[in-house]
Each structure stands twice: as structure tokens, then as C-alpha cells.
N, C-alpha and C positions, 0 to 999 in steps of 0.2 A: 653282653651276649645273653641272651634269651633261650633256654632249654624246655622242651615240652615232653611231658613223663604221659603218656597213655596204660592205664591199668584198668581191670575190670573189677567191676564192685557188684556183686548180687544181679547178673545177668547182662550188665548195662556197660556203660564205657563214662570213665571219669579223666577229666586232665588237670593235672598238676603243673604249676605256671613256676618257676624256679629261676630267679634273677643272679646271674655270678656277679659279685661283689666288681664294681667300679672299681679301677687304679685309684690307690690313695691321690688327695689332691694337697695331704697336707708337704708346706715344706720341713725340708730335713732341717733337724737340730741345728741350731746356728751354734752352740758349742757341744763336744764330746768328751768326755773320762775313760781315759785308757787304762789308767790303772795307779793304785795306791802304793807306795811303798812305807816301811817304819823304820827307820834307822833310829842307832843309837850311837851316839857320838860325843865326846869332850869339844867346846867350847872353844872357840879361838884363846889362846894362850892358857889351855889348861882348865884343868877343874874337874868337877864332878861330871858327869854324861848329860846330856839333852837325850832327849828322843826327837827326831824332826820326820814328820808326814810329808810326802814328797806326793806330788798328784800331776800324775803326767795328761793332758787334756790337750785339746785341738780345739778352733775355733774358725769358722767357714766366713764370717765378713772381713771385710780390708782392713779395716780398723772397727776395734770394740773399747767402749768407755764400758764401768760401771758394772766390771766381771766380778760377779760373788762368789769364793768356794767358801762351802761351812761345812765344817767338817763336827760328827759327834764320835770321841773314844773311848772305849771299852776299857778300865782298867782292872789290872787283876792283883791283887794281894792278897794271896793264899784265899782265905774264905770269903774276902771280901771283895765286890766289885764296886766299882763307880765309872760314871759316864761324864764326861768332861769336854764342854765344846767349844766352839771358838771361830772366828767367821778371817778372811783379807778380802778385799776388795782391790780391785787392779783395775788400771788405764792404760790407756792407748798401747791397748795386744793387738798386734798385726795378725791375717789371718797364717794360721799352721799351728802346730805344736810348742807345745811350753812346760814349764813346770811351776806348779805352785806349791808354795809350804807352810805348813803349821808348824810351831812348836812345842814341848813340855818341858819344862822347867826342871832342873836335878832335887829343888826341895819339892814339887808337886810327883814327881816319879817315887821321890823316897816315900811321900806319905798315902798313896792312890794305887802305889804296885808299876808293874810295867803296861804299856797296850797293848793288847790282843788281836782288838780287830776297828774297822775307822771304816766309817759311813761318809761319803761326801756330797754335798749337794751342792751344782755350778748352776746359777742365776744370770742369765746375760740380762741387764735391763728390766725391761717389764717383763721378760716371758714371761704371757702364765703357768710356761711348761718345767719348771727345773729338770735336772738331769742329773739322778741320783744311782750313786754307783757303792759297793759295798765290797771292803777288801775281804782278801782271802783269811781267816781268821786264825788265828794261832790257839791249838788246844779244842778244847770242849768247850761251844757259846752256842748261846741258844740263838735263835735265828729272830728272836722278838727283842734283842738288849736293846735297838733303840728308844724304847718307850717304856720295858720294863723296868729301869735305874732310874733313879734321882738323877737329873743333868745339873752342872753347875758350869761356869764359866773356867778356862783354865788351859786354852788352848791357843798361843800367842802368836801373831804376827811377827813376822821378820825384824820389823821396825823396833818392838819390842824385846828383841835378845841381840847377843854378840855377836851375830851373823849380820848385823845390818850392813856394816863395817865392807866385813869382809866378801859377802855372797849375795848384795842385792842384785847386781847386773847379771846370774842366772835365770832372775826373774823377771817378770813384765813390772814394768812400773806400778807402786801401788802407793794406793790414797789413806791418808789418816782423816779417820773420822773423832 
């Protein structure tokens, strides 16, 4: 739709050509992140606590191969923080709503503090688009930790703790690399 602005300049008459923005033509997100949660929890059969990221997300094709979430967390111990991250990758999600999860370890909790706050980034395939979504943060965090901390590895797939066991069929099937 084409709008025409008429005003007068120094006696004369001037028009202004003003284009309204076209309907987007891009398609919607083939996957979405609804929301993070942080639980902390003991361990099938006992033990010290986990913390487990639970990432509630939707996905609009019939079937998706080759779904990335990577998540990076904030951790806090007392004056100290670190960023600690960790990627799953999952197969054949049907399309709708799922959960995906990370873990922390009860010796990486003890020596990094608790999580604060968890960034996640879901990758269908080649998007070149990710879809990055940022939990609601526990305490005082600066809105810049994802890049102002040292990142190290340390954020474990299901396969990797003692939930594989007990809690993989919450999940969508996922791939070991």
C-alpha cells in the first residue's frame, strides 16, 4: 500500500512517496523454546543432587532429524562465576512439544556453585536461523554472562548420567556423537 504525504516547502508544494512494509514472506521458525527450567535433584538410587535443565520447545515439521539444543550456564559461588556448556542432539521428534535436558554433575555443582541463569540455543539442521531463548535468572546477572565468563565444557547429556536408565522415553530419541 502506497501513501502520498503532500506539504509545502518555501511557497511550492512537495510529495513524499512512503512505501508500508510488505507482509513478511519469511516462514515461521520450524522449531520454538518456550521456556527453561533448573531443577535440582538426587540421582536415581541416591546420592548427592544434579541439577538438570529441562527445555520445554515445539517443533512445526512431521518429523525432524539432527535437533541441536546447547545450552551455556551461569554458575555462581559466592564471588565466583563460571559458564559451563554442553550441547544433545535428538532424532526423529515428531512435530509438537517436547522436553529436552542437560545435566550438572554433583562434583561440578560442588566445585562451580549452583546455576543461576541458562541460555539455550535449538538448531534444526542447517538453519541458518538458531533460536535462542534466555532463562529467567536467579539473583543479580548481568545481561552480558554469555560472553563475559570463561566457557568450559561441563554440561552432560542424558546418555551420560543416571537418568539414561530411568528417564530417556521423556525425551525424543537422541544421537551419540
Amino acid at each position: 500500500m502506497k501513501f502520498v504525504f503532500l506539504f509545502l516547502v518555501g511557497g511550492g508544494m512537495a510529495a513524499l512517496w512512503a512505501q508500508a512494509p510488505a507482509p513478511s514472506s519469511a516462514p515461521a521458525a520450524e522449531v520454538s523454546i518456550q521456556g527453561v527450567e533448573i531443577k535440582t535433584e538426587a540421582a536415581p538410587g541416591g546420592g548427592k543432587p544434579w541439577a538438570k535443565i529441562l527445555v520445554q520447545f515445539s517443533t512445526r515439521p512431521d518429523w525432524s532429524d539432527g535437533l541441536m539444543l546447547s545450552a551455556k550456564a551461569l554458575f555462581d559461588k559466592g564471588a565466583e562465576r563460571s559458564v559451563l556448556r554442553g550441547e544433545v542432539l535428538y532424532a526423529n521428534v515428531a512435530k509438537g512439544s517436547h522436553l529436552g535436558s542437560l545435566y550438572v554433575s554433583p562434583g561440578m555443582i560442588e566445585r562451580y556453585g549452583e546455576p543461576v541463569a541458562v541460555q539455550v540455543t535449538a538448531l534444526l539442521g542447517e538453519d541458518p536461523a538458531p533460536v535462542v531463548f534466555m532463562s529467567k535468572p536467579k539473583g543479580n546477572v548481568e545481561t552480558n554472562w554469555p560472553v563475559k565468563y570463561n566457557v568450559r565444557k561441563g554440561l552432560l547429556p542424558i546418555y551420560q548420567t543416571p537418568w539414561v536408565a530411568t528417564e530417556s522415553g521423556k525425551y525424543p530419541d537422541f544421537l551419540v556423537r
